[in-house]
C-alpha positions in Angstrom: 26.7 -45.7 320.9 24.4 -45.1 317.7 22.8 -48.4 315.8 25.0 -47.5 312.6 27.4 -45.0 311.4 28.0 -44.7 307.6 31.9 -43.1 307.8 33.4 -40.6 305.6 30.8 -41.0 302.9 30.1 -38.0 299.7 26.9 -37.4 300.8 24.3 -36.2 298.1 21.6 -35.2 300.5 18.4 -35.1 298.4 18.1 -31.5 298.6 20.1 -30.5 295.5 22.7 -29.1 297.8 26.7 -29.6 296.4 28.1 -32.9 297.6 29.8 -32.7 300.6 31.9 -35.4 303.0 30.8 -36.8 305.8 29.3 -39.2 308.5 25.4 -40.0 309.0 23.9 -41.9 311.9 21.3 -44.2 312.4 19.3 -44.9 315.5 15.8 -46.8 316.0 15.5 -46.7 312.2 15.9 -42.8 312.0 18.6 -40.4 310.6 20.1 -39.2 313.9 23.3 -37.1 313.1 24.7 -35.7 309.7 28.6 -34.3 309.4 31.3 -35.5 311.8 29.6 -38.5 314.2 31.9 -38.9 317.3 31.6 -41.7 319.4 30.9 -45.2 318.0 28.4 -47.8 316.3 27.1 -50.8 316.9 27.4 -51.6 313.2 30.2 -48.9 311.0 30.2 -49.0 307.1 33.5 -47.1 305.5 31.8 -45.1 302.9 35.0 -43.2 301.9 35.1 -42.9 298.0 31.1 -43.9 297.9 28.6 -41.6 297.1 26.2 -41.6 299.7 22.2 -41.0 299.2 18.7 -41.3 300.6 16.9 -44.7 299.5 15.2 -44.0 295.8 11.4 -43.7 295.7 9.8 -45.3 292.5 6.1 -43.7 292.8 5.0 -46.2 289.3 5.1 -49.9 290.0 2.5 -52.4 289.8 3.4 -54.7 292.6 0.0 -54.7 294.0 0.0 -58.6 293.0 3.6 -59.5 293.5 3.5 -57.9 296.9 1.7 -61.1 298.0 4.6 -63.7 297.1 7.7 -61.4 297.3 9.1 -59.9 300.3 12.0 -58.2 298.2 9.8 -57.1 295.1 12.4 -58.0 292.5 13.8 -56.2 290.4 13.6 -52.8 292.2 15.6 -54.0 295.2 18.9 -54.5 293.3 18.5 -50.7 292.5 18.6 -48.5 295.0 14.7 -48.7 295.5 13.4 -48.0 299.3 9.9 -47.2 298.8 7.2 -47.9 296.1 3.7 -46.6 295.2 1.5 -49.3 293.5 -1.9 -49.5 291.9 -1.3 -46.9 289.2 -3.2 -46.8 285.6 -6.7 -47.6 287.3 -5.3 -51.1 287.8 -4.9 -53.6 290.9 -6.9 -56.2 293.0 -8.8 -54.0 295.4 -11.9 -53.9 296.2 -12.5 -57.3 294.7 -15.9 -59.0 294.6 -15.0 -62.5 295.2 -16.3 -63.6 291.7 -14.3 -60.7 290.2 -10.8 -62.2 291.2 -10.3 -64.0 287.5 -11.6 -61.1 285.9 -9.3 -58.8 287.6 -6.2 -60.9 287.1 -7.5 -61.0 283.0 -7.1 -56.7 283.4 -3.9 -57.0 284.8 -2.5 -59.4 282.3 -3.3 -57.8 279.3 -3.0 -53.9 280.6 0.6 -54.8 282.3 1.8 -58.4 281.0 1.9 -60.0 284.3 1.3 -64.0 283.5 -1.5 -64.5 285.1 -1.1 -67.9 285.9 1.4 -66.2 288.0 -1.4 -63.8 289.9 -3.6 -66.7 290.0 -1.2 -68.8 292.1 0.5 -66.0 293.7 -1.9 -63.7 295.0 -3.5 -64.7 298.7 -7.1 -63.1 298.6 -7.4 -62.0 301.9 -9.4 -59.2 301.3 -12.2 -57.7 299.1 -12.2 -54.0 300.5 -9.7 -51.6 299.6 -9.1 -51.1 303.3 -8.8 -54.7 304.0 -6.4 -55.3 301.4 -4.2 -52.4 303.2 -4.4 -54.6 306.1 -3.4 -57.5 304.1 -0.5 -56.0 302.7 0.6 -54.9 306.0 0.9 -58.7 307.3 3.9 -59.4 305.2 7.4 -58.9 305.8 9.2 -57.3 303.1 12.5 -55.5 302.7 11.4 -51.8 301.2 8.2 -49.7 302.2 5.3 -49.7 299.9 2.4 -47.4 299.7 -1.4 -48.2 297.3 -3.1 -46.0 295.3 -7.1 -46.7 294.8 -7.3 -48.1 291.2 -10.9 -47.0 288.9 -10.5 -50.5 286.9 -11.1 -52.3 290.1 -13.2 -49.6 292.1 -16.0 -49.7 288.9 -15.8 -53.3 288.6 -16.7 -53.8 291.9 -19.6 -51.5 292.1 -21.1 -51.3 288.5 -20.1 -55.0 287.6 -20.0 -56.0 284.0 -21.8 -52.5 283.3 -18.6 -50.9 285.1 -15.9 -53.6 283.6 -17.9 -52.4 279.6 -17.1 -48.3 280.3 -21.1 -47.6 280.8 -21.5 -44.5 282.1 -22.6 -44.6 285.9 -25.9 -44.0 287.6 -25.9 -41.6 290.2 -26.2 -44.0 292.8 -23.0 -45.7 291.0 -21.8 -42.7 291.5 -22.2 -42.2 295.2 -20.9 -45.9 295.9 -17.7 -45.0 294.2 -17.1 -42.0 295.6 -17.8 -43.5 299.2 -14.9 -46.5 298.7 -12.6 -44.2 297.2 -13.1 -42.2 300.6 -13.1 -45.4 302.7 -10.0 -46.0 301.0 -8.1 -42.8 301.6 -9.3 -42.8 305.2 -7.7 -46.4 305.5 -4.3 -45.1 304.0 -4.4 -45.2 300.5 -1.8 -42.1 299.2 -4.1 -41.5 295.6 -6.4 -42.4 293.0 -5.1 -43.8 289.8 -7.3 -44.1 286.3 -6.4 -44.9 282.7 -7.6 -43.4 280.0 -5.2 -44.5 276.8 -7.1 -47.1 274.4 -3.8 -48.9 274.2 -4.4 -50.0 277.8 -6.3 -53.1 277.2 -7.4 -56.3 279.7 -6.5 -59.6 278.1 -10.0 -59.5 276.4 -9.0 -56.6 274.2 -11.8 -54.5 276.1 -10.0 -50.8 277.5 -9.6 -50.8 280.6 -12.8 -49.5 283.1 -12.6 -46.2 283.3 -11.2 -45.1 279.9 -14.0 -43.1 278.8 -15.4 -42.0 281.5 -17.3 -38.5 281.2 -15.8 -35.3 283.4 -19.1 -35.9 285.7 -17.4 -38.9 287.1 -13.3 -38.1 287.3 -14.3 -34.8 288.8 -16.4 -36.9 291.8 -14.1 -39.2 293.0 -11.1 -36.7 292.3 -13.3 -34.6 294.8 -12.9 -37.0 297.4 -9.3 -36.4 297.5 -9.9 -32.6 298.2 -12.5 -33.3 300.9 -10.7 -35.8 302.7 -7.3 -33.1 301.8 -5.1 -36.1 301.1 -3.3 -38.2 297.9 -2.8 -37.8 294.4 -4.7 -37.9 291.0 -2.5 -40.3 288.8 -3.8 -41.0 285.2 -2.5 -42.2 282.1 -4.2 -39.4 279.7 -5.5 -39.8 276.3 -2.5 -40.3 273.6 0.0 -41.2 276.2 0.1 -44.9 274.5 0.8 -43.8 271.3 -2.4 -43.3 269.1 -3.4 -39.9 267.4 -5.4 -37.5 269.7 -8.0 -34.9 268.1 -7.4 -32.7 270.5 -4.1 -32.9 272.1 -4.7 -30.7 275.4 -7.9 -31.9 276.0 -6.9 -33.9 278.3 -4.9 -31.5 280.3 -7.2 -29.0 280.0 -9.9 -31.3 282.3 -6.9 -31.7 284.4 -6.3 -27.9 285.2 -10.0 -27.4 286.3 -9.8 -30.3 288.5 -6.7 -30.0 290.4 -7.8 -26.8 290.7 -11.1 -27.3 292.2 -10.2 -29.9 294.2 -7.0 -28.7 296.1 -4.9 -31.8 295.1 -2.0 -32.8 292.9 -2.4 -34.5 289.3 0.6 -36.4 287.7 -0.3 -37.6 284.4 2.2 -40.0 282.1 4.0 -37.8 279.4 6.3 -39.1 276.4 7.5 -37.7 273.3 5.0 -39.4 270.6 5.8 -40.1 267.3 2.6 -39.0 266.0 3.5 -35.2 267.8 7.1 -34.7 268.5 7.0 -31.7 269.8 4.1 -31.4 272.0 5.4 -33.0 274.6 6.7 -28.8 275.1 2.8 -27.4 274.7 1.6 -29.9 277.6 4.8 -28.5 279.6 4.0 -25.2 279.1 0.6 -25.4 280.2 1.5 -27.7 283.6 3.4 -24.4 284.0 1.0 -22.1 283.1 -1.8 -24.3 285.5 0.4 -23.5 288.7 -0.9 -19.5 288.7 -4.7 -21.1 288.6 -4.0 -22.6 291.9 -3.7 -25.9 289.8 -0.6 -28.4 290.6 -0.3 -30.9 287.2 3.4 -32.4 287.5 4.0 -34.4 284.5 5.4 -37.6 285.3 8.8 -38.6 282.8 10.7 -41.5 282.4 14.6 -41.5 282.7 14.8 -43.3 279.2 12.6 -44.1 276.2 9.6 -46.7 276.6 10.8 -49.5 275.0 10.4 -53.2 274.5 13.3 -55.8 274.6 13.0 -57.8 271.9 14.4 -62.3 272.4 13.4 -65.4 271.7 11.9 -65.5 274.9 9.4 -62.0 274.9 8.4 -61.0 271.6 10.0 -60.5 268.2 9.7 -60.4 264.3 9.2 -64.0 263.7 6.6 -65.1 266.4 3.3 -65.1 264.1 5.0 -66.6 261.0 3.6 -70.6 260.4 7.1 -72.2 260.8 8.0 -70.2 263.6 5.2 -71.4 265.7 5.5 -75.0 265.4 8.2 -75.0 267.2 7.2 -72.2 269.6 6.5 -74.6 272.5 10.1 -75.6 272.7 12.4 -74.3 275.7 14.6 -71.4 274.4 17.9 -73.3 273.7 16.4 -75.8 271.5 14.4 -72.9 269.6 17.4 -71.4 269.2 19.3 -74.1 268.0 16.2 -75.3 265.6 16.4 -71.8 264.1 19.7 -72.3 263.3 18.8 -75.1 260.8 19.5 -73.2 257.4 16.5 -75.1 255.8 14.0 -73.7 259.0 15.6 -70.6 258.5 14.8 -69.9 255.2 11.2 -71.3 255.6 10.8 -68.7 258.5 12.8 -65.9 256.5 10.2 -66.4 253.3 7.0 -66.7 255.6 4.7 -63.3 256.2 2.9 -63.4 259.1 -0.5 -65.5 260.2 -1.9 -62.9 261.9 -1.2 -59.0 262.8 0.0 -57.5 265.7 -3.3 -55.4 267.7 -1.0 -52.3 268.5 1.4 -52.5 265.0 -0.6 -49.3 264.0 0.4 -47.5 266.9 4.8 -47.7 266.0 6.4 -47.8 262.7 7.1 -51.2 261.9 10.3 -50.5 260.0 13.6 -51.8 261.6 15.2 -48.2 261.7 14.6 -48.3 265.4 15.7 -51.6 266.0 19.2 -51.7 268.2 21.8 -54.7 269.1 22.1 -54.5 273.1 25.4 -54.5 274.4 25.9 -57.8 276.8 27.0 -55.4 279.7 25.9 -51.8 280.2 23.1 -51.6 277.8 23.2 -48.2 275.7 19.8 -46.7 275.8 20.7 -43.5 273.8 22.0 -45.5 270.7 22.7 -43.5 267.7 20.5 -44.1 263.8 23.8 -45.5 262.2 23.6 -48.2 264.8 20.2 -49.6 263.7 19.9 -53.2 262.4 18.5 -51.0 259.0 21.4 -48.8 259.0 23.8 -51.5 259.8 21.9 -53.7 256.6 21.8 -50.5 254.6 25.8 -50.5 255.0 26.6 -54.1 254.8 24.1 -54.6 251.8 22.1 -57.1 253.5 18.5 -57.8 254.5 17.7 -56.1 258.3 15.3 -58.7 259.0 17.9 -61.4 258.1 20.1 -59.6 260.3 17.8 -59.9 263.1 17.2 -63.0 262.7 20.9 -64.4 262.7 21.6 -62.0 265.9 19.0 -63.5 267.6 19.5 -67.3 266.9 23.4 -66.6 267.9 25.3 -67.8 270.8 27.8 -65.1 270.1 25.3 -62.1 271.2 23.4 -60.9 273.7 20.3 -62.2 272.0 18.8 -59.3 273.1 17.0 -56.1 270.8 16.7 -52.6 272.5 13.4 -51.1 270.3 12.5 -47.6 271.4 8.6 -47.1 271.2 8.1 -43.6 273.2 10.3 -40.8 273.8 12.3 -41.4 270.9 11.3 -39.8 267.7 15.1 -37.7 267.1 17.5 -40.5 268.0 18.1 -38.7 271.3 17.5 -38.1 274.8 17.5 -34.5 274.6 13.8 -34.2 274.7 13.4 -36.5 278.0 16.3 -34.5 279.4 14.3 -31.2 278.7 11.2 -33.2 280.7 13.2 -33.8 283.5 14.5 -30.1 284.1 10.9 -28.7 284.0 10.1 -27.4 287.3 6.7 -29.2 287.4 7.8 -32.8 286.2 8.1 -35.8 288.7 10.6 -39.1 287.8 8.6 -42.1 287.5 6.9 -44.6 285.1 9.5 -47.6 285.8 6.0 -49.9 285.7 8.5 -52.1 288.2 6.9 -55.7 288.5 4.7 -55.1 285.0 5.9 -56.1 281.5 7.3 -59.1 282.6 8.2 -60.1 279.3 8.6 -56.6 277.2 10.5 -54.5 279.5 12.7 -53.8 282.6 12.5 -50.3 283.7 12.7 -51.2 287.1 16.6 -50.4 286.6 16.1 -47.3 285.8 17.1 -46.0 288.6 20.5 -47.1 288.0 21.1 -45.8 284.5 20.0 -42.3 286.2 23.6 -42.2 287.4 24.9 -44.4 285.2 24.3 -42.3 282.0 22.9 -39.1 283.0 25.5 -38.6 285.9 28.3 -40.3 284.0 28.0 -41.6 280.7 26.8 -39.6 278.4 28.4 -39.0 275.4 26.0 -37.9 272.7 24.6 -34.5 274.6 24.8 -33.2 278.3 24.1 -34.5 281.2 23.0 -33.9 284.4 23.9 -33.1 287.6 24.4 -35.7 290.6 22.6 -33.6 292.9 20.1 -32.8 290.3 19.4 -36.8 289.6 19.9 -38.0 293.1 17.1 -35.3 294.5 14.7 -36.5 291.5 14.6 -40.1 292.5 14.6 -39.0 296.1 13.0 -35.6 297.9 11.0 -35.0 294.5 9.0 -38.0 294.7 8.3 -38.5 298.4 7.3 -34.7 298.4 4.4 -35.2 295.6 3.0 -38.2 297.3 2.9 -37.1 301.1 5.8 -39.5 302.0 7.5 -36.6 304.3 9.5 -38.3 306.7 12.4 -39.6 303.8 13.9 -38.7 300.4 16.5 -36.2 302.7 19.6 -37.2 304.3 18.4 -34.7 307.4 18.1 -35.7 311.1 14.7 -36.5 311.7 14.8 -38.2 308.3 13.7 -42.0 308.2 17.2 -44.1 307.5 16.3 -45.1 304.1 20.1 -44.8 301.9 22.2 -45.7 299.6 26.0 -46.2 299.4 27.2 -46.7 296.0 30.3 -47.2 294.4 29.9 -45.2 291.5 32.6 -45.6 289.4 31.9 -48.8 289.5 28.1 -48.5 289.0 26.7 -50.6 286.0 23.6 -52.4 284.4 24.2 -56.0 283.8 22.5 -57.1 280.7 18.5 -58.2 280.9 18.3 -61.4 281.4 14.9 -63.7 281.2 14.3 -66.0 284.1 10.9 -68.6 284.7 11.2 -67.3 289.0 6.9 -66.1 289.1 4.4 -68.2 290.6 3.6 -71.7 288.0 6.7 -71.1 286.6 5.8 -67.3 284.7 8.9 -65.7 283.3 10.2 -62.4 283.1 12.8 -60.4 282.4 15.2 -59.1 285.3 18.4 -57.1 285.0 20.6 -56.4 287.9 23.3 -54.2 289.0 26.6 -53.9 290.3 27.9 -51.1 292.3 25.8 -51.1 295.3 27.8 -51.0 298.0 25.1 -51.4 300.6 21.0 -50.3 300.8 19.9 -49.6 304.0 16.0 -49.4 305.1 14.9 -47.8 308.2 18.6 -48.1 309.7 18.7 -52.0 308.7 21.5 -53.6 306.3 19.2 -55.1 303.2 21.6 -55.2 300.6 25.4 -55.8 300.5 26.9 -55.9 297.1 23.4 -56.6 295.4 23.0 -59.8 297.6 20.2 -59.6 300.4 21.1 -59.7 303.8 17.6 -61.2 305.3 16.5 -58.6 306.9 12.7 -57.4 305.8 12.6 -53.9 307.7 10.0 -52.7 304.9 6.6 -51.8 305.9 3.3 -50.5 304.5 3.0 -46.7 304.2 -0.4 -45.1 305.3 -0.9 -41.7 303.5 -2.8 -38.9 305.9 -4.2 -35.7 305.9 -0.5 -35.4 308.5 2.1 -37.1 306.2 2.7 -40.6 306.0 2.2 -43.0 308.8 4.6 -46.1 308.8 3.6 -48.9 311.2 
C-alpha cells in the first residue's frame, strides 16, 4: 500500500528524456516507484491523458516579505511552482538592525514595488540575523518549499549603516564584518549571495540600491566566502541589465569570469535583449561559454517572455501625471473609469501634457509602437508590430494616445496594455528563444511577489507550455521535454536543491499533473488582497489538474486543498537539507 499513486500519466521526467507512460508513487513524501506500480494507494489520481512532471522551481522571487503573511505565496502556487529562491537583487529584510526595518521596507518598495504599507503590516520581525530570520521562516506553515539567498542591500546596511545604505566604499574592518555574516549566513542555510548593480534599481528615495557600485575589492570578498565555505551561488543583476547605456558592455562579465573562477562557485547574472544593444545579448553568451574552459561557471539567467509592464487604470499608464487626471486619481477604479468617460474630462485629459516626468522615461522609447491590447483570456505575449495601438492608429487614421485612452476607460475590453520593455527590440521571441537553448543559461527572473502593480511574471511558468510547447505561431518552438527540464532539473541543479526537479525514485514528491490541452492563462487581474489593503496584480491559470508537494495534494483544479506540506530549504556544502 503506497501513500499515492499517480496512474497512467505521460510522464516528462525532468531529464529531457522522450515522454513516456506511466505510474509514479509516493511514500513518506518521496518518489518511491516510476513505470508500472502494482498494488494499491491510499490516495490514486487517474493521470491518463495528463502530462505528468516534477514541481517547477522558480530560483527569482522576492517573497522574503510575503513569506511572513502568506502560507501559499500567491501567485506562484496557481502555476505549477513547488519551490522558490528569495532575496535576489541584493534585496530583503535580513540582517536587520531594529532601527533599519522602515528603511529596509523603503528599498524594497521602490527596487521591487511591493506597497510598503503592505511589508510594514505584514512582515513579523522576529529576527535581526540572517540566521535567525532562517529560523523565522522555518516557523510557518506554507504549501511549497522556499530557500533565501543573503542580500548586499541589507548585509551593508546593517554593518556600514547610512555610510553602507549611501554606496561608500567599506573600511576593511567593514569589510571583515560582512564577510563574517555572509558566512554565518551560509553556514545557517542560506543557498547564495545576491547584489544589484543596475542604476535602475532604486529604493523609494531614488538612492541605487547598496551595493551598486561597489569596487571588485569588495564583491570578490564576500563572493570568496562562498568558495571557502564550498556552498551557494553568486546572483547579481549586472550593469545595463535595466536598460541604460553601458561604456563598456562586458565589463561586467569580465569581473564575473575571474571570480567564479577564483572562487569555485556558480554566477547567474540577469540577461535581456536591450534596446540600446540588440545584439549583445549573443557576445555575453559567447563569453559565459567561453568562461566554462577557465574553470569559470557564469549561467546567464533568461526570462521565458519579454520584461514588461501591464499598463490599467489601476498600475500605471499614459494619463497618470496629467493635472485633470489626478484630481480624480483618488477615486476607486469604477468611478475613474466612468468619470473618464465624461467627453468634457476626456478632452481636458487628452489636451493636458504632463505635470511632471517619469524618472526611468529615458531608459524606453516613449512612442506607443510597443504598446499592445491584451487579449481578456490567453494573453499573447509575442504580439506582432501591426498590432500596436500606433500601427492600429496609423491604419485607422486616428490619434494612438486617444486610442489608448478610449481602450482603457471601456467596459468592453480587457482594460489591460501588454508594453514590452526588455527582450523585445525585433517584435519577436526569437532572441529569448536563442537564450534559452544556450547550454549555460538558467530559466528564471519571474520577480514572483515583486511588481505588484507593473507586472505578473509569476505565470510564467505556465506560458512556458502554453506558448513555447503549444502555441506558437510566429517562429518555433520548443520541446516539452526541453521546457519541462528548464523549470525543473535545470534550476534545482544550479542552486544545490538535489533531492527534486527529477521524476526518479529517491526524488522528493514534488509534481505536476496538467491537463495540457486545456492549459491557459486567465487574464491579469488587479486585486487590493496585501496587508492595509495593498493591491496587486494576479493572473491565474486553468489546467492544473493537481500539484502535489512532498507526496501531499495542494492543489486540485487551481483551488487549494489546505494542506501546507512546504518547508524551508537549508543549502549545504551536502545538498539541500529540508526540515
Amino acid at each position: 500500500m503506497h501513500d499515492l499513486i499517480i496512474r497512467n500519466g505521460s510522464l516528462c521526467d525532468g531529464s529531457g528524456i522522450p515522454v513516456r507512460t506511466g505510474d509514479v508513487a509516493v511514500d513518506h513524501g518521496v518518489i518511491t516507484r516510476v513505470g508500472r506500480v502494482p498494488g494499491r494507494g491510499r490516495t490514486e489520481i487517474d493521470a491518463g491523458g495528463h502530462l505528468v512532471t516534477p514541481g517547477f522551481v522558480d530560483i527569482h522571487t522576492h517573497f522574503d516579505g510575503q513569506v511572513s503573511w502568506d502560507p501559499q505565496l500567491t501567485p506562484s502556487c496557481w502555476h505549477g511552482v513547488t519551490s522558490v529562491v528569495m532575496g535576489n537583487c541584493g534585496v530583503g529584510f535580513a540582517p536587520a538592525q531594529p532601527d533599519r526595518h522602515d528603511w529596509l521596507i523603503g528599498l524594497m518598495e521602490g527596487v521591487e514595488d511591493i506597497p510598503g504599507a503592505s511589508l510594514s503590516e505584514g512582515i513579523t520581525w522576529e529576527w535581526e540575523t540572517f540566521p535567525e530570520y532562517l529560523d523565522a521562516v522555518e516557523r510557518l506553515p506554507r504549501v511549497m518549499d522556499v530557500a533565501a539567498q543573503v542580500p548586499h542591500g541589507a548585509l551593508r546596511a546593517y554593518v556600514m549603516g547610512d555610510r553602507g545604505a549611501a554606496n561608500e566604499p567599506p573600511t576593511e574592518e567593514d569589510l571583515r564584518r560582512m564577510c563574517a555574516l555572509v558566512r554565518q549566513g551560509l553556514q545557517a542555510g542560506a543557498i547564495g549571495f545576491s547584489t544589484s548593480r543596475t542604476v535602475t534599481h532604486l529604493a523609494i528615495t531614488g538612492d541605487p540600491v547598496p551595493g551598486t557600485f561597489a569596487a571588485e575589492d569588495e564583491l570578490f570578498a564576500l563572493g570568496g566566502v562562498l568558495g571557502e565555505v564550498g556552498t551557494g551561488v553568486f546572483q547579481l543583476v549586472p550593469l545595463g541589465a535595466g536598460g541604460e547605456k553601458v561604456d563598456d558592455p562586458l565589463g561586467e562579465i569580465k569581473w564575473m569570469r575571474r571570480l567564479s573562477a577564483a572562487v569555485g562557485r556558480p554566477i547567474t547574472f540577469g540577461l535581456f535583449q536591450n534596446d540600446n544593444d540588440p545584439d549583445g545579448w549573443r557576445e555575453l553568451l559567447q563569453v559565459a561559454e567561453d568562461a566554462v574552459a577557465s574553470g569559470a561557471d557564469l549561467h546567464p539567467q533568461v526570462a521565458g517572455r519579454p520584461f514588461s509592464i501591464i499598463i490599467s487604470l489601476d498600475s500605471t499608464h499614459p494619463f497618470r501625471r496629467r493635472p485633470s487626471y489626478k484630481r480624480i486619481a483618488h477615486l476607486p477604479a469604477a468611478e475613474r473609469r466612468a468619470a473618464m468617460r465624461d467627453p468634457a474630462l476626456r478632452e481636458k485629459i487628452l489636451g493636458e501634457a504632463p505635470d511632471d516626468a517619469d524618472p526611468r522615461s529615458s531608459l524606453f522609447p516613449q512612442g506607443y509602437e510597443r504598446h499592445f491590447p491584451m487579449e481578456a483570456n490567453q494573453p499573447d505575449y509575442e504580439p506582432g508590430a501591426d498590432e500596436s495601438f500606433d500601427a492600429i492608429a496609423r491604419r485607422t487614421g486616428q490619434n494612438p494616445e486617444t486610442l489608448i485612452y478610449d481602450f482603457l476607460t471601456s467596459e468592453d475590453t480587457s482594460g489591460m496594455i501588454f508594453r514590452p520593455l526588455l527582450g523585445y527590440s525585433e517584435y519577436t521571441l526569437d532572441p529569448i528563444r536563442e537564450m534559452l537553448l544556450h547550454p549555460q543559461a538558467v530559466l528564471g527572473l519571474s520577480d514572483a511577489g515583486a511588481h505588484c502593480r507593473l507586472i505578473c511574471d509569476a505565470s510564467t511558468p505556465t506560458s512556458m507550455l502554453t506558448h513555447w510547447v503549444r502555441d506558437r505561431s510566429r517562429g518555433a518552438r520548443l520541446p516539452l521535454e526541453f521546457v519541462v527540464k528548464k523549470q525543473t532539473w535545470e534550476p534545482a541543479q544550479l542552486y544545490g536543491l538535489r533531492d527534486r526537479g527529477l521524476l526518479r525514485p529517491g526524488y522528493r514528491a514534488d509534481i505536476n499533473i496538467i491537463d495540457l490541452d486545456r492549459l491557459s492563462l486567465r487574464s491579469p487581474e488587479f486585486v487590493h488582497d496585501l496587508p492595509a489593503g495593498g493591491g496587486r496584480l494576479i493572473q491565474k491559470a486553468d489546467g492544473y489538474v493537481a500539484t502535489v508537494v512532498a507526496g501531499e495534494i495542494t492543489f486540485r483544479e487551481g483551488e487549494a486543498t489546505g494542506a501546507l506540506p512546504g518547508r524551508l530549504v537549508r543549502g549545504t556544502r551536502s545538498g539541500p537539507v529540508v526540515l
